[in-house]
MIPA-904402 format. One record per residue (C-alpha): residue in one letter; x, y, z. Coordinates in steps of 0.2 Angstrom, whole numbers, padded with zeros to 4 digits, always signed. Layout:
aXYZ...
This chain:
x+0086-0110-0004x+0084-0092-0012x+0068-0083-0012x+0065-0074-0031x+0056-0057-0025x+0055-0046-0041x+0059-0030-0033x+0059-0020-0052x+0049-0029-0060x+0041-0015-0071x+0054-0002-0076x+0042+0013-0076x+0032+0011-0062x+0043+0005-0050x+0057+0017-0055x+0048+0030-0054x+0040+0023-0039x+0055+0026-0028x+0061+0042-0035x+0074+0037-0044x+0068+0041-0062x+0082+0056-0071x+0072+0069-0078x+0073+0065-0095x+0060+0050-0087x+0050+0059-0077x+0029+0056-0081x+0017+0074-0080x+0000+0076-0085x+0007+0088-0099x+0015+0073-0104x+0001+0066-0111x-0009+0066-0125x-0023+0055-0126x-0027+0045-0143x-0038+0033-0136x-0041+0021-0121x-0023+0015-0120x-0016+0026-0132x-0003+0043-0128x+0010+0053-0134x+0026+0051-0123x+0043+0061-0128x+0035+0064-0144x+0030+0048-0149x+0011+0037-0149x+0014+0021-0140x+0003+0010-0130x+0003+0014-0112x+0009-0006-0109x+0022-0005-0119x+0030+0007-0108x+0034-0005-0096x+0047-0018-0096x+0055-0028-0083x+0071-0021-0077x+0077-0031-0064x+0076-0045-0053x+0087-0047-0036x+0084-0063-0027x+0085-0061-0008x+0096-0075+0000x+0091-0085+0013x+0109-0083+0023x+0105-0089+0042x+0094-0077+0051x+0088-0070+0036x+0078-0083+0028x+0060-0076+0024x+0043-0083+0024x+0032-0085+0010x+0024-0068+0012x+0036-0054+0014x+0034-0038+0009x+0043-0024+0002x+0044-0012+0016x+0052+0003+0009x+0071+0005-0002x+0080+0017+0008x+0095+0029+0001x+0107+0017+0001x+0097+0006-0010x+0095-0010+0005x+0080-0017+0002x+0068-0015+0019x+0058-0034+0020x+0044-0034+0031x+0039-0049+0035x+0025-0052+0046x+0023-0069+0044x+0039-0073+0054x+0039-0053+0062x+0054-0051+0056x+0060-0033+0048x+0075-0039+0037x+0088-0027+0028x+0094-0031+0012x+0109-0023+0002x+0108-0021-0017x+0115-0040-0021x+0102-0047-0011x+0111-0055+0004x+0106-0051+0021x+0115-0035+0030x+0104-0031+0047x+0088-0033+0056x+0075-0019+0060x+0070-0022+0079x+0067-0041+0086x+0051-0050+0091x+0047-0050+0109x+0040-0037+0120x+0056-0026+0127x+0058-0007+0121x+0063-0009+0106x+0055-0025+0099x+0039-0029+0093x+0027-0045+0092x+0015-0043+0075x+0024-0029+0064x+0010-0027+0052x+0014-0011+0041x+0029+0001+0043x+0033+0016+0035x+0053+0024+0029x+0051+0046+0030x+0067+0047+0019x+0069+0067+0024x+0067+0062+0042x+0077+0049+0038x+0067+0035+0051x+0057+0022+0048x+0040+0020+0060x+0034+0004+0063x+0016-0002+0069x+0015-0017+0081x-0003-0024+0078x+0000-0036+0093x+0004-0022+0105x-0006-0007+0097x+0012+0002+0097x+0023+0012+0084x+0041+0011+0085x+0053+0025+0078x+0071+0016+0072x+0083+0028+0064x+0094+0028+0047x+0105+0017+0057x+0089+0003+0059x+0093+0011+0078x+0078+0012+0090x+0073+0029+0094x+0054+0027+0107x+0039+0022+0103x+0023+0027+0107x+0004+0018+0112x-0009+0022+0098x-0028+0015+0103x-0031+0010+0084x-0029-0005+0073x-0021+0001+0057x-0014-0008+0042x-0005+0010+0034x+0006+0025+0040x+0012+0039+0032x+0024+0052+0035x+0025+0070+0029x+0042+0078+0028x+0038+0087+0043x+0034+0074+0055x+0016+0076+0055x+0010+0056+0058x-0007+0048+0047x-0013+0032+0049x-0026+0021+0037x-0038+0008+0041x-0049-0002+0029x-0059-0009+0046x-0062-0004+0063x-0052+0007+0069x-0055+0005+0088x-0065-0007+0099x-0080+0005+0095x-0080-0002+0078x-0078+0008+0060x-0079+0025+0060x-0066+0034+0049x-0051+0028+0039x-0040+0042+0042x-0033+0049+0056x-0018+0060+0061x-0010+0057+0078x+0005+0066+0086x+0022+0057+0093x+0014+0053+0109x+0000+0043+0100x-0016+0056+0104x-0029+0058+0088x-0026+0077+0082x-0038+0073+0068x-0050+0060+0060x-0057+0060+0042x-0063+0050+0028x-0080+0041+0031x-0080+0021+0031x-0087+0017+0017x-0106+0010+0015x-0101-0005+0009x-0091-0011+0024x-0095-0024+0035x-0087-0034+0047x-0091-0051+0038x-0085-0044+0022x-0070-0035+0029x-0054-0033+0018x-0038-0028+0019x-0031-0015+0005x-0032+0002-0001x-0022+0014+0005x-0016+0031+0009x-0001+0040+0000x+0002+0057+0004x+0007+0068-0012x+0013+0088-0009x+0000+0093+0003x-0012+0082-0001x-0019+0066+0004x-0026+0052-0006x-0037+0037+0001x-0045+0022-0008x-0054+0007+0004x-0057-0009-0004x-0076-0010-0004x-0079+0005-0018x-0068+0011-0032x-0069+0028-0025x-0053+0041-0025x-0053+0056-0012x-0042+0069-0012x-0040+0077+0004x-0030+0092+0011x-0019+0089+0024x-0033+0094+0038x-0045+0082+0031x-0056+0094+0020x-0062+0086+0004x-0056+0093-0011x-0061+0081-0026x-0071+0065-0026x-0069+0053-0042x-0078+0036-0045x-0064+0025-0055x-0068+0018-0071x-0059+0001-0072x-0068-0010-0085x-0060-0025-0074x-0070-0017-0058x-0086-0026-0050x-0090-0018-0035x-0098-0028-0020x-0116-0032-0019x-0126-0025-0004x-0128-0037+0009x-0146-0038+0018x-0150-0041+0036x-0150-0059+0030x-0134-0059+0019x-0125-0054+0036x-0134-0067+0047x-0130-0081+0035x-0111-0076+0035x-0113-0076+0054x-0115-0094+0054x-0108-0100+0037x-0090-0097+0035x-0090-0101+0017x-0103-0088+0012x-0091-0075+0016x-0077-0082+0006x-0089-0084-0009x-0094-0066-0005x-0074-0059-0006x-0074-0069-0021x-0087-0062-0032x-0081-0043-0031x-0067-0035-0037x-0054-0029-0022x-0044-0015-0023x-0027-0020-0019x-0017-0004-0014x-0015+0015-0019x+0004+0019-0026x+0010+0034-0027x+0022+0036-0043x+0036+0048-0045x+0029+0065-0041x+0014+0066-0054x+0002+0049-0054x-0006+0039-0041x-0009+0020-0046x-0024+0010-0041x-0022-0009-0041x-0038-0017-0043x-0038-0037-0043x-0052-0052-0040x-0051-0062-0027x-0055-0077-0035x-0046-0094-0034x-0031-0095-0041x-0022-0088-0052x-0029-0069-0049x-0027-0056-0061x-0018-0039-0055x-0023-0024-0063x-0015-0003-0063x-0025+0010-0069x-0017+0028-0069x-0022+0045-0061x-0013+0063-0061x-0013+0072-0044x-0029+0081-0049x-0039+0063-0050x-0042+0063-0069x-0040+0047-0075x-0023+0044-0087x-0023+0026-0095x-0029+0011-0087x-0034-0009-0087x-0014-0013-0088x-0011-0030-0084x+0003-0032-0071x+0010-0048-0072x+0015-0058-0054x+0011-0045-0047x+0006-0052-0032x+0021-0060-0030x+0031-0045-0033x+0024-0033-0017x+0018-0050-0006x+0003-0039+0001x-0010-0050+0009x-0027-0042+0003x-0040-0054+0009
């Protein structure tokens, strides 16, 4: 049986996404010229934002024995040879890919020895390092593996995390949507060093969280020497240095957005005891999905409702100084194409 995963499904994004784009493709904000909500002057021409991306691609991933894949994998990273990095989580496997789609290597093992892992929940690929860090969810662990998918060490980190990022100078941040630690939320940002102690914590939880109504999604991506954050309870985009000051703070303006209602003493009590009232709660706000970093001038925003079946993706578009581009564009399957689970 073959797995379809639509790894380029949208030429401009995720072309662009990967740093593959030649320079002729390249996206600026001096690019754009905006005539309208969805309207803009790219190479010299008025276009709808949409139209600008097409489906480039699809590689289907083979299920040759020991690489068959759940039905929730993710795309992990596309390192410089172009193999396609599969996390998958569901069956902790980390499964490498070549460009044709058939199986080539495996990425650590599950198990508890040095180099293996039990629950590999979010992994990150530092192309100028050339490693890839993995987090162990299970064992509260990150495991360093080298362009060769060889183990390096690993090191204890007293969080739960579902993000890493990596600068090109080693220097190691991690994001979280819920609680961080057994003390419960506090921030959604920390940096730690390669023996796992907290250098640095930043990013206030947001208001809206709660442990009933607690969501995997958002994101960090790190951009020059910034970094960006978005949770999944507000539609709010901080940009901050490296250190963790705040340098600009912006309130998305989605038109597919609703944001979550406040939930009252007896809101939370109810969900307590009533399962059900917390899924009807995910489903009546709008979730955002994941922050994406595109090329080396946008940051995407993924916004989506958790609502039954089918669920409607969304990308709206900011440059690196958060002001808004183009936004509202549908992205088709893309649930299916990145395999995140948000809820």
């Amino acid at each position: 049986m073959r797995r379809r995963i639509y790894l380029l499904l949208w030429g401009i994004i995720l072309v662009s996404l990967f740093s593959v784009c030649s320079n002729e493709q390249r996206l600026s904000s001096e690019n754009f010229k905006k005539e309208g909500e969805n309207q803009l002057e790219f190479p010299g021409s008025k276009i709808s934002f949409g139209d600008l991306f097409e489906e480039v691609n699809k590689v289907p991933l083979h299920d040759d024995p020991g690489f068959e894949l759940s039905p929730w994998p993710s795309i992990g990273a596309i390192n410089k040879e172009g193999n396609f990095i599969i996390l998958d989580n569901f069956a902790r496997n980390i499964l490498v890919f070549n460009r044709t789609g058939r199986g080539k290597e495996k990425i650590g093992s599950q198990g508890r020895g040095e180099a293996q892992y039990l629950y590999p929940e979010c992994m990150f690929y530092q192309k100028h390092l050339g490693k890839y860090y993995v987090y162990d969810a299970d064992r509260l662990r990150i495991l360093l593996f080298d362009e060769e998918f060889r183990y390096s060490f690993s090191f204890d980190i007293p969080l739960y995390l579902e993000g890493l990022s990596v600068t090109d100078d080693g220097r190691i941040f991690c994001y979280t949507s819920g609680a961080a630690s057994a003390r419960g939320a506090d921030r959604v940002v920390y940096e730690c060093d390669k023996n796992g102690k907290i250098l640095n914590k930043f990013c206030k939880m947001s208001k809206n969280y709660s442990p009933p109504g607690e969501s995997k999604g958002g994101g960090i991506v790190i951009a020059g020497s910034n970094l960006y954050v978005i949770t999944p309870y507000e539609y709010t985009i901080k940009k901050f240095d490296l250190d963790g000051k705040m340098i600009k703070e912006v309130q998305g303006k989605s038109t597919q957005y609703i944001p979550p209602k406040k939930l009252t003493n007896d809101d939370l009590d109810e969900m307590r005891r009533d399962f059900q009232k917390i899924k009807e709660y995910h489903r009546s706000w709008s979730h955002i999905g994941q922050i994406l970093r595109i090329g080396k001038q946008m940051i995407g925003i993924v916004v989506f409702m958790a609502t039954p079946e089918p669920q409607t993706f969304f990308l709206d578009l900011y440059d690196l100084d958060l002001n808004r581009i183009s936004g509202d564009i549908a992205l088709p399957e893309f649930k299916e194409t990145i395999h995140r689970l948000y809820t």
